[in-house]
N, C-alpha and C positions, 0 to 999 in steps of 0.2 A: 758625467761623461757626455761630450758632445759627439755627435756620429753626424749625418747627412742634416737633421735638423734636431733639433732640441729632446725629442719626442724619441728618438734613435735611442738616445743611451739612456733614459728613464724604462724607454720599454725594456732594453737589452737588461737592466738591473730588477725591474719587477719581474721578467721573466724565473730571474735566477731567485729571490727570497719568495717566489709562490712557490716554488718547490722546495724550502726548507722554512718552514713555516716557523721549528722551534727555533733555530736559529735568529730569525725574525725575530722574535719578542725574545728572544735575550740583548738582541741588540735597541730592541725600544725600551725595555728594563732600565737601562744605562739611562737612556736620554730621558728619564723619569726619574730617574735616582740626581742626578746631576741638572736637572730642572729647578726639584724641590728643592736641592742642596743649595741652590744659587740666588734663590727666589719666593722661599717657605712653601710650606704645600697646601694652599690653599689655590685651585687655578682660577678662580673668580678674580685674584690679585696677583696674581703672576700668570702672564699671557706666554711666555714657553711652556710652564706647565700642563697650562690649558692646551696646549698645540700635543703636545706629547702626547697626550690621554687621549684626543681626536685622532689621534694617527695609532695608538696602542687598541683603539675599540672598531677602527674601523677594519682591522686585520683580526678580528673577534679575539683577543687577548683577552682570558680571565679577569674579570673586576677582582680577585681575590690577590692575582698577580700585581695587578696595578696599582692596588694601595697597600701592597708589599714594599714595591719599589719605590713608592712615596714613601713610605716609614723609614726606608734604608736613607732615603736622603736629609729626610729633617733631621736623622738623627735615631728617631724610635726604636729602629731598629740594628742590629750589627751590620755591616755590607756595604756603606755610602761613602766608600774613600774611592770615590771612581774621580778623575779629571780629564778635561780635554785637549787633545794637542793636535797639532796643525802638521804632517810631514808633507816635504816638497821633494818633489824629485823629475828626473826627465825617462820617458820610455825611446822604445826602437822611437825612429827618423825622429827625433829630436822633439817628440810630442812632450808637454808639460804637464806634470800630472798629480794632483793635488789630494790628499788622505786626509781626511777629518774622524779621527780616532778619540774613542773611550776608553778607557784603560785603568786598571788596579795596579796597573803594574809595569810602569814603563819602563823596567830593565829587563822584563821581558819582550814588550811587544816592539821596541826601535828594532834590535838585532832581526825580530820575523819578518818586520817589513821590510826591510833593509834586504833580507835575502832574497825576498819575494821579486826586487826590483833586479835583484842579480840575474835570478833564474832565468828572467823573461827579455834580460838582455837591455834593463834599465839601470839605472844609479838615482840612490837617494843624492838629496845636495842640500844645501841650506837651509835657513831660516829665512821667507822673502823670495826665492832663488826665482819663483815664478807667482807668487801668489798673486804680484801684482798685476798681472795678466788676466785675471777673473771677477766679477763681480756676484757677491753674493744675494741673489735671490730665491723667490719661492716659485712656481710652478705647478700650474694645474691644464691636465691633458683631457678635451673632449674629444669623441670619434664625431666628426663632423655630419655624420647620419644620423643620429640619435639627438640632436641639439637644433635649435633656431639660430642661428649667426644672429641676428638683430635682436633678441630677447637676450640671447646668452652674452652680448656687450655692453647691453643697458644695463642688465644685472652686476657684470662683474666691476662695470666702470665706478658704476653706484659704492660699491663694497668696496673699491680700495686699489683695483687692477690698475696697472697703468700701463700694459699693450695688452691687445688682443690679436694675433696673427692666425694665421691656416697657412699650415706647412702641409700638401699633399691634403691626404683626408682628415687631419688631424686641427681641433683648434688649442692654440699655445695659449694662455693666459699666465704673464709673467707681475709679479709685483713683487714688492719691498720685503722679508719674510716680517717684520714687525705688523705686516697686515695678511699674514695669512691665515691666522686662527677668524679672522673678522669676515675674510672673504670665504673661507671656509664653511665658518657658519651660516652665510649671505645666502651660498650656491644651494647648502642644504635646506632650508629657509623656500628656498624656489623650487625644491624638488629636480636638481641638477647635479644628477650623480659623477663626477670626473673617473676619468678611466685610470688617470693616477694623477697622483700629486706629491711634490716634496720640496724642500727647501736643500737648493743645490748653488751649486758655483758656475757660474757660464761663462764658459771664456768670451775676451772681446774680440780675439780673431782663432782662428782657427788654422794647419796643418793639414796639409792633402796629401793622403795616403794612398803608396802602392798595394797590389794585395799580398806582397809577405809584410810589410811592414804593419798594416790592417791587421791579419791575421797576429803576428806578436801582440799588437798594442791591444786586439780582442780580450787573449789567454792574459797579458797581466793586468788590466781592468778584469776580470772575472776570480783571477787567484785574488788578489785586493778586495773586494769585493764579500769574497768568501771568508776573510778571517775574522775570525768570531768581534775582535776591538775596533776594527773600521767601521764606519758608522756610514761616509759616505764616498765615492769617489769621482772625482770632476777630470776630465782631458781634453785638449784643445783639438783634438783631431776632427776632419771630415773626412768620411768615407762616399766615393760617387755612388751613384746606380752601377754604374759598367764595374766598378774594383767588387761591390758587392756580390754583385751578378756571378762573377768570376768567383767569390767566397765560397758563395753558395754552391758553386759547381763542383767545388773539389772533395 
């Protein structure tokens, strides 16, 4: 999700899975199960793997869990018939809004999503309908107090980044997701902890939001968000200071 800067809807998402923590590692289970499934479970030799497992232990996931969820996927185990799907769709004022779903069971989860998008006053659509409006990258969030600007772009440039910005107090470090287990390890490497990180979808323009339409397009990126098979979700929207402001007030 894009909000006023990049950092906007990464925080607005980790706010929401640090308060359901179990829910969190069921949803990194999947992207473990579906790692190994695609790429053997070995992550020395499979660089998704290896990303999964860095993002399964840095949210202190049980080692016991995670090479559960590796066994599900090679095979070892019962449980590794998960696949991935793409839905597209559009929310209030005409924001586009993109679901990267996990699923056992996609005649279940189309109709949930689907409704999800009714509720909130959105409509699923196509296949493409907006995809091509996004580009897929990784991202990593420093608070710009806690970091050297000129250490922290030597490092990242080194590893693999290829922008480094400062939106407000925040520095953005965006690259390619095939170099984010590398820079990943880079930043840990230099003892430079990010305040988050993920591999998301950034749109190339953006929607500017009134505050009902803000406030909708909030509630259906957070019900999205929350269902147990989305994995992640991306919107084109910007929200100002002043429409925020006014959020916050009511």
């Amino acid at each position: 999700m894009a909000g006023h800067s990049h950092w906007a809807g990464i925080k607005h998402k980790k706010a929401l899975v640090d308060n359901k923590r179990g829910k969190l590692w069921s949803k990194l289970a999947k992207q473990l199960i579906v790692a190994a499934k695609m790429g053997g479970g070995d992550p020395d030799m499979n660089i998704r793997l290896r990303t999964a497992i860095l993002d399964a232990k840095a949210v202190s996931m049980p080692k016991d869990n995670i090479e559960r969820a590796i066994k599900k996927g090679t095979g070892e185990l019962e449980g590794g018939d998960v696949e991935e799907i793409l839905y597209e769709g559009y929310g209030p004022g005409g924001v586009a809004v993109m679901c990267e779903i996990m699923t056992d069971n996609r005649n279940r989860t189309a109709p949930e999503v689907r409704k999800l998008f009714e509720i909130h006053g959105g409509k699923l659509g196509a296949t493409n309908c907006v995809g091509w409006m996004f580009d897929r990258k990784a991202m990593f969030v420093f608070d710009a107090a806690t970091v050297d600007e000129e250490r922290l772009t030597e490092i990242a440039l080194e590893a693999g980044v290829d922008d480094v910005t400062r939106e407000g107090d925040k520095f953005e470090l965006i690259c390619d997701p095939e170099a984010y287990s590398q820079v990943a390890e880079a930043l840990e490497a230099a003892g430079l902890t990010p305040e988050a990180k993920e591999i998301t979808r950034i749109p190339q323009n953006t929607v500017a939001l009134n505050a009902d339409d803000a406030r909708k397009v909030l509630k259906l990126v957070e019900a999205l968000d929350d269902h147990d098979d989305v994995q992640n979700v991306s919107a084109n929207f910007d929200i100002s200071d002043e429409v925020m402001a006014e959020l916050e007030a009511r």
